[in-house]
Structures are given as C-alpha cells and as structure tokens.
Residue frames as qw, qx, qy, qz and C-alpha x, y, z in Angstrom:
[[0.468, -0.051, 0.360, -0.805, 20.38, 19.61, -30.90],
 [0.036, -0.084, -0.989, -0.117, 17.86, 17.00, -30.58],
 [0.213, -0.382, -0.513, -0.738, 14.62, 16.59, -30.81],
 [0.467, -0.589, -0.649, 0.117, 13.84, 16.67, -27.48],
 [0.223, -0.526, -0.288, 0.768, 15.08, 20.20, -26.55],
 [0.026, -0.221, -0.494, -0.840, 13.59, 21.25, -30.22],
 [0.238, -0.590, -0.730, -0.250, 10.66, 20.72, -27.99],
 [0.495, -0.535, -0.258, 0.634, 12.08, 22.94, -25.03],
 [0.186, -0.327, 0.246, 0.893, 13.24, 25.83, -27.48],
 [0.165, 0.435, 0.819, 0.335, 9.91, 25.94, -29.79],
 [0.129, -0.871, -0.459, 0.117, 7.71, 28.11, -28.41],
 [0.280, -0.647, 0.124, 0.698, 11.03, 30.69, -27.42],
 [0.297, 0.040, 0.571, 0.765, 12.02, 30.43, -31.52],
 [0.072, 0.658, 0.713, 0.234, 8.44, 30.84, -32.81],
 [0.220, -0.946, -0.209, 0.110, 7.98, 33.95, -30.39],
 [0.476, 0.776, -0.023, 0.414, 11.34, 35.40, -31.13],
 [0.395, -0.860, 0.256, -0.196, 12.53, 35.77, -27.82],
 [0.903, -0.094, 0.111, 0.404, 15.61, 33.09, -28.16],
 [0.319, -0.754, 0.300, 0.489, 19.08, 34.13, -28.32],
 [0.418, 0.702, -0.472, -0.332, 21.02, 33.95, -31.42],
 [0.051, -0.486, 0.866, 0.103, 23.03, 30.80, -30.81],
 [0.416, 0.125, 0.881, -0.187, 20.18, 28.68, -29.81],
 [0.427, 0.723, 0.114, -0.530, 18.68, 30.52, -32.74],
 [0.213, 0.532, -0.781, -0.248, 21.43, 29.14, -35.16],
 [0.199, -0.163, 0.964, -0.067, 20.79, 25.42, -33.19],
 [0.505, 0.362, 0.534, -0.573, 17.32, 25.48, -33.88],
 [0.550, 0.660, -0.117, -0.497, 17.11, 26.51, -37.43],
 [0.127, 0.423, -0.873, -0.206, 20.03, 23.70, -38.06],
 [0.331, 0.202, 0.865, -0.317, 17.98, 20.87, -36.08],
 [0.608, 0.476, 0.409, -0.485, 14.99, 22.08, -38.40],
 [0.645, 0.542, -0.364, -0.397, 16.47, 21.82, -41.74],
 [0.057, 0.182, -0.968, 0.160, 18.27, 18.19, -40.76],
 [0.137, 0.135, 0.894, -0.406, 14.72, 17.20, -39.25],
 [0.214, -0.205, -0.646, -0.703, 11.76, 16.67, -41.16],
 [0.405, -0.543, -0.726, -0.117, 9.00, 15.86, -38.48],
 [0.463, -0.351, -0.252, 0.774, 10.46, 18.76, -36.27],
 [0.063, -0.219, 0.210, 0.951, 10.00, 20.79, -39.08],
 [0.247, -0.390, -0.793, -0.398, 6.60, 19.92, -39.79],
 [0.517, -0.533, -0.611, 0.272, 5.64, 20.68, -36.24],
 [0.268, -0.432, -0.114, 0.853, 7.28, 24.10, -35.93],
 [0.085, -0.036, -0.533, -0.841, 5.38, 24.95, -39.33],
 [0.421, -0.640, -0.620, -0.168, 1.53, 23.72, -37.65],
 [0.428, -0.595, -0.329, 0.595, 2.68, 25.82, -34.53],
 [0.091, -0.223, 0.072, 0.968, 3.32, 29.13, -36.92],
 [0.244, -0.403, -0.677, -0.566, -0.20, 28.36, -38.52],
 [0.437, -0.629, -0.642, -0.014, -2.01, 28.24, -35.16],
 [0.277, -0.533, -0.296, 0.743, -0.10, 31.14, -34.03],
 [0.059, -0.137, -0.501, -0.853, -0.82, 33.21, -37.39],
 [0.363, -0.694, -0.622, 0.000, -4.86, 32.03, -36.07],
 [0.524, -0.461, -0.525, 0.488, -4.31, 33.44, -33.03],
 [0.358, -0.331, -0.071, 0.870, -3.13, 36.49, -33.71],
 [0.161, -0.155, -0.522, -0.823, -5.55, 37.36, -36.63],
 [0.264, -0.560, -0.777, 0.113, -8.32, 36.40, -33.52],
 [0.201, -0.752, -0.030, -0.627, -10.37, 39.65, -32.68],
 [0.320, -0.033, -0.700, 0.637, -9.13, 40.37, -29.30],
 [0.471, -0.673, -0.533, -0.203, -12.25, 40.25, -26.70],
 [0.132, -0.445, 0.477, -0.747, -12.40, 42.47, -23.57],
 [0.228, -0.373, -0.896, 0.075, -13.83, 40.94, -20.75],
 [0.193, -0.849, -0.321, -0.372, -16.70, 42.32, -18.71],
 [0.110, -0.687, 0.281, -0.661, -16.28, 44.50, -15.93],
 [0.511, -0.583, 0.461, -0.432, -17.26, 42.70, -13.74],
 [0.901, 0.214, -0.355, 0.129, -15.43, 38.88, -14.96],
 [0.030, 0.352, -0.666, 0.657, -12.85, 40.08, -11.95],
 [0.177, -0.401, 0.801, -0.408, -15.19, 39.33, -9.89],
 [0.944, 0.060, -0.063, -0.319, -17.07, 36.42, -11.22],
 [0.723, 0.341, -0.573, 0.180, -13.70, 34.49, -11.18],
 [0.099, 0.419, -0.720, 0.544, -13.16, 35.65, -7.90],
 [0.794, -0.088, 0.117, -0.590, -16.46, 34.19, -6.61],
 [0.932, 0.014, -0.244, -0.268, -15.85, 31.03, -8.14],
 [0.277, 0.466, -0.667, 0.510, -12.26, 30.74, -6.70],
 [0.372, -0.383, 0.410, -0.740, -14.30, 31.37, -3.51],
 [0.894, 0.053, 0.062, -0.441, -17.04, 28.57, -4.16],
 [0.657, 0.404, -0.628, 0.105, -14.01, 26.24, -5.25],
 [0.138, 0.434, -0.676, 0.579, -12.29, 26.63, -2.01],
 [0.676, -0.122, 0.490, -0.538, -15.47, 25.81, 0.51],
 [0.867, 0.156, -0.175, -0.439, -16.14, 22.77, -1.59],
 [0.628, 0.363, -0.671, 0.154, -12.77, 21.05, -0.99],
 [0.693, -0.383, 0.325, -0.517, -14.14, 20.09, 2.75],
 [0.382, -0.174, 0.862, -0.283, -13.57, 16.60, 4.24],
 [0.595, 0.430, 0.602, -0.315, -17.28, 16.10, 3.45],
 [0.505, 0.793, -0.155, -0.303, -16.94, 17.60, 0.14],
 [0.068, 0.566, -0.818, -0.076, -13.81, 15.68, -0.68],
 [0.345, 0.076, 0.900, -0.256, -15.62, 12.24, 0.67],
 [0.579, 0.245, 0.767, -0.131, -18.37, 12.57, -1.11],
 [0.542, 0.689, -0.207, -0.435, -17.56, 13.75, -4.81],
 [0.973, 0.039, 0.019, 0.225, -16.31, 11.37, -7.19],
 [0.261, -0.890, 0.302, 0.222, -12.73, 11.31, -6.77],
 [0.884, 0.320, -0.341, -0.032, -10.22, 9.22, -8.38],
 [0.277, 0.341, -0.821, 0.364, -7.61, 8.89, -5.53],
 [0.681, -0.100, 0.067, -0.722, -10.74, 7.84, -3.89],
 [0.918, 0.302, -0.065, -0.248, -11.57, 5.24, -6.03],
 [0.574, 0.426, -0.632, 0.299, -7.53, 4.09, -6.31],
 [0.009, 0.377, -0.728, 0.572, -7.37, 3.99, -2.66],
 [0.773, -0.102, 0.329, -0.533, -10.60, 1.73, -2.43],
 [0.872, 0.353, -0.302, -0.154, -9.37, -0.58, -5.12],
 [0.145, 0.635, -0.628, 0.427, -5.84, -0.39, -3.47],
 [0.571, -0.247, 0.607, -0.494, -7.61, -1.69, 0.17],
 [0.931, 0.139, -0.017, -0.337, -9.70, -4.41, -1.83],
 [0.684, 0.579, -0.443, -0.034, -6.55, -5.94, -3.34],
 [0.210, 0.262, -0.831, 0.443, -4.19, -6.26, -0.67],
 [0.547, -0.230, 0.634, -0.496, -6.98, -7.72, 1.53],
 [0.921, 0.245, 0.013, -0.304, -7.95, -9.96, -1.05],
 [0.704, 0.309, -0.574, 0.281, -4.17, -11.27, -1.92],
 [0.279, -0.322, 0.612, -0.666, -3.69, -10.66, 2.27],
 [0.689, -0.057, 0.437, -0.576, -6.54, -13.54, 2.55],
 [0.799, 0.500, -0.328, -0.052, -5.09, -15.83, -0.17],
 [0.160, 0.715, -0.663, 0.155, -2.22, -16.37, 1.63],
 [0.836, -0.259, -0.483, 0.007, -1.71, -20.02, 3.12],
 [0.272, -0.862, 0.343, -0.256, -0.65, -19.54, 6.65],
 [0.269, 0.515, -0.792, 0.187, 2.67, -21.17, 7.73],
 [0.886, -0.302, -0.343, -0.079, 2.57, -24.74, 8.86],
 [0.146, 0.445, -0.734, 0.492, 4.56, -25.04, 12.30],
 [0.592, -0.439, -0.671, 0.078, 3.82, -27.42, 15.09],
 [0.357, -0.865, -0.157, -0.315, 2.75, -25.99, 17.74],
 [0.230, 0.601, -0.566, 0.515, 5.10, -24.64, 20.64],
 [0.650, -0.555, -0.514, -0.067, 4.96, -26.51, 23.77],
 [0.167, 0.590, -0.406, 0.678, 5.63, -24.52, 26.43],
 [0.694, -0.420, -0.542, 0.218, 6.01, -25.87, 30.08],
 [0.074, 0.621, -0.183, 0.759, 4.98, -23.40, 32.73],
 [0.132, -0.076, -0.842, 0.518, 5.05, -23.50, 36.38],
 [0.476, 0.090, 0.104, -0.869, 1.20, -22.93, 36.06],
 [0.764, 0.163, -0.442, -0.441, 0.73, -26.13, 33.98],
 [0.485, 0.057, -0.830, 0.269, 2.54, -28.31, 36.35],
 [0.127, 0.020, 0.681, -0.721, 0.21, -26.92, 39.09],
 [0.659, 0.081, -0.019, -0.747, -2.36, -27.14, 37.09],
 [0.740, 0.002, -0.671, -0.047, -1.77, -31.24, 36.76],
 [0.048, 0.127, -0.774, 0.618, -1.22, -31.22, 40.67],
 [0.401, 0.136, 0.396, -0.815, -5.04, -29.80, 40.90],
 [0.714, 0.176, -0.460, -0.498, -6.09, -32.23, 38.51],
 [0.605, 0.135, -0.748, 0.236, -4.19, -35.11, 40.75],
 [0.103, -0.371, 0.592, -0.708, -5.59, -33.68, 44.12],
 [0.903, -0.083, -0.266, -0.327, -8.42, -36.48, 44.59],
 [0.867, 0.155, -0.401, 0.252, -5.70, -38.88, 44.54],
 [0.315, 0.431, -0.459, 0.710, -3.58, -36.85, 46.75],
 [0.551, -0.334, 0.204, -0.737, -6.41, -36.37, 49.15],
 [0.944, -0.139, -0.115, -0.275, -6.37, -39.97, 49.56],
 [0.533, 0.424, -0.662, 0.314, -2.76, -40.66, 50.27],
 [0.364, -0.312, 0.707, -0.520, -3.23, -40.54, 54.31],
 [0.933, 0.070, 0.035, -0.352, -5.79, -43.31, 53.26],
 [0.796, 0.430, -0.398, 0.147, -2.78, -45.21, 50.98],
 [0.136, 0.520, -0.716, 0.447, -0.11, -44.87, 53.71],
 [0.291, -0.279, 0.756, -0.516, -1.88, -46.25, 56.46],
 [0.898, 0.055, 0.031, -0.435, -3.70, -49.07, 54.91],
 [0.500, -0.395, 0.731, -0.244, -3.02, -51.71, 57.21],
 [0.893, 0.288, 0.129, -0.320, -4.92, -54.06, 54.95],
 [0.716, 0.658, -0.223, -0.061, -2.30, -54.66, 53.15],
 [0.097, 0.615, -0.745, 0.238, -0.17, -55.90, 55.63],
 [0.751, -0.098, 0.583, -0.293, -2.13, -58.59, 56.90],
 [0.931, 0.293, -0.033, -0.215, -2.07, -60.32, 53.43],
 [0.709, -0.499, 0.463, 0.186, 0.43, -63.08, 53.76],
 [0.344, 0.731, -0.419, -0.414, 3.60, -62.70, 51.69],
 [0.949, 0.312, -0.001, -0.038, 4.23, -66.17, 49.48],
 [0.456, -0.608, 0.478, 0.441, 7.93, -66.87, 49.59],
 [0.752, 0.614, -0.054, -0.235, 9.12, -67.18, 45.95],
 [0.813, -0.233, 0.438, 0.306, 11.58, -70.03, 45.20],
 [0.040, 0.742, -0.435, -0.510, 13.91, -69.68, 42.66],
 [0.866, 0.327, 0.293, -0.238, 13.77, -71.45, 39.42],
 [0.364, -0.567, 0.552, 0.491, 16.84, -72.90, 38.03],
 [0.685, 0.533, -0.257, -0.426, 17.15, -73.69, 34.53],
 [0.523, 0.332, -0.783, -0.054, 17.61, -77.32, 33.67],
 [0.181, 0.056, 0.841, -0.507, 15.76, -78.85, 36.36]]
C-alpha cells in the first residue's frame, strides 16, 4: 500500500469499519511509514476530542431555520442576483475578455497587396468616364478640316548621300 490510498483507507481504519485485509494493509503501510503514522495518530487525537464533545441538541425549530435559509439562498441566485454579487467566474470571465482583446489588438495585420479585381462594372465604369470624348466622335469622324490640309510627300533618305 501506498501512501496515497493510506489516505483513501484512513478514516474507514480509524472508524473501524474496514475489512480485515485492508486492515492487515494498513497497519503494515503504518509501521513501514513514519509520516503516515504520524497522521493517523493526530486523526485518533481529534477523534478522541470529538467524541469526549458534549453532544448539543438543536432547537426545535433549527429545521426550519435551515429550511428558510435554503429558501433565501435559492431566490438570490437570479440573473440579477448572480450579475450583481461579487463573483469570481465573473471577474475570470472579465479578465478573460480584456486579454484576448488586448493580445486580439496587438496583432500586426497581414501585409498582402491588394487584389485587383476586373469587373464588368469597372470597365463600364471607364466607358462613363470616357463618354465626353465619345460624345464627340461624330465631331472626330467628320472633320473635314483635316482633309483640306495638304499632305507633304516624304522623300526617302538614303544613307551615304
């Protein structure tokens, strides 16, 4: 046995209600173990106390003063009553929020270049930017002007001459 189920089987040994075998393991574990046995020897002291305590009646009517307060327990554990006592999963679940928005706002957001995306909305949207110009093409086509101006013949230019 170890000292961790000496802790499991303590109380049963002390009180007498263990079986024999574990009653054998115990008593072996306690002479082999010195802090075990230290511990099982403060536990028969405080039960020796105990038992030499005048036993108290309660009152008559401690039924129902407990049940009252049961009662008064229960209405208090409201929403509102919950919200506004101090709590501590409260208080963990405000600290909780703080943190991750504070490391959430630390973060450096990701460099990427921007997407360019080419939609048939933007190319209409450079047409309606270009419609001036377009509005002037019956102008450009028929401008005669430009045929009157006389066309220079251009000579060719040989190299080495």
């Amino acid at each position: 046995m170890n000292c961790k189920a000496m802790e499991k089987y303590s109380v049963a040994y002390l009180d007498g209600s263990i079986d024999s075998r574990r009653r054998r393991e115990v008593e072996a574990h306690l002479a082999d173990c010195g802090p075990c046995r230290v511990r099982a020897h403060q536990f028969q002291e405080v039960w020796g106390i105990l038992e030499e305590a005048p036993m108290v009646r309660p009152s008559a009517s401690f039924d129902a003063a407990v049940r009252a307060r049961v009662a008064q327990e229960a209405s208090r554990s409201s929403l509102w009553g919950w919200l506004v006592a101090p709590s501590p999963r409260l208080a963990v679940g405000v600290t909780g929020l703080l943190v991750f928005s504070v490391w959430l706002s630390s973060l450096q957001p990701a460099a990427r270049p921007p997407a360019q995306i080419v939609t048939a909305g933007d190319t209409e949207f450079k047409m309606i930017a270009d419609l001036p110009v377009l509005e002037d093409y019956d102008v450009l086509a028929n401008f005669e002007a430009l045929s009157e101006v006389p066309v220079q013949p251009t000579t060719p230019t040989q190299p080495g001459l």
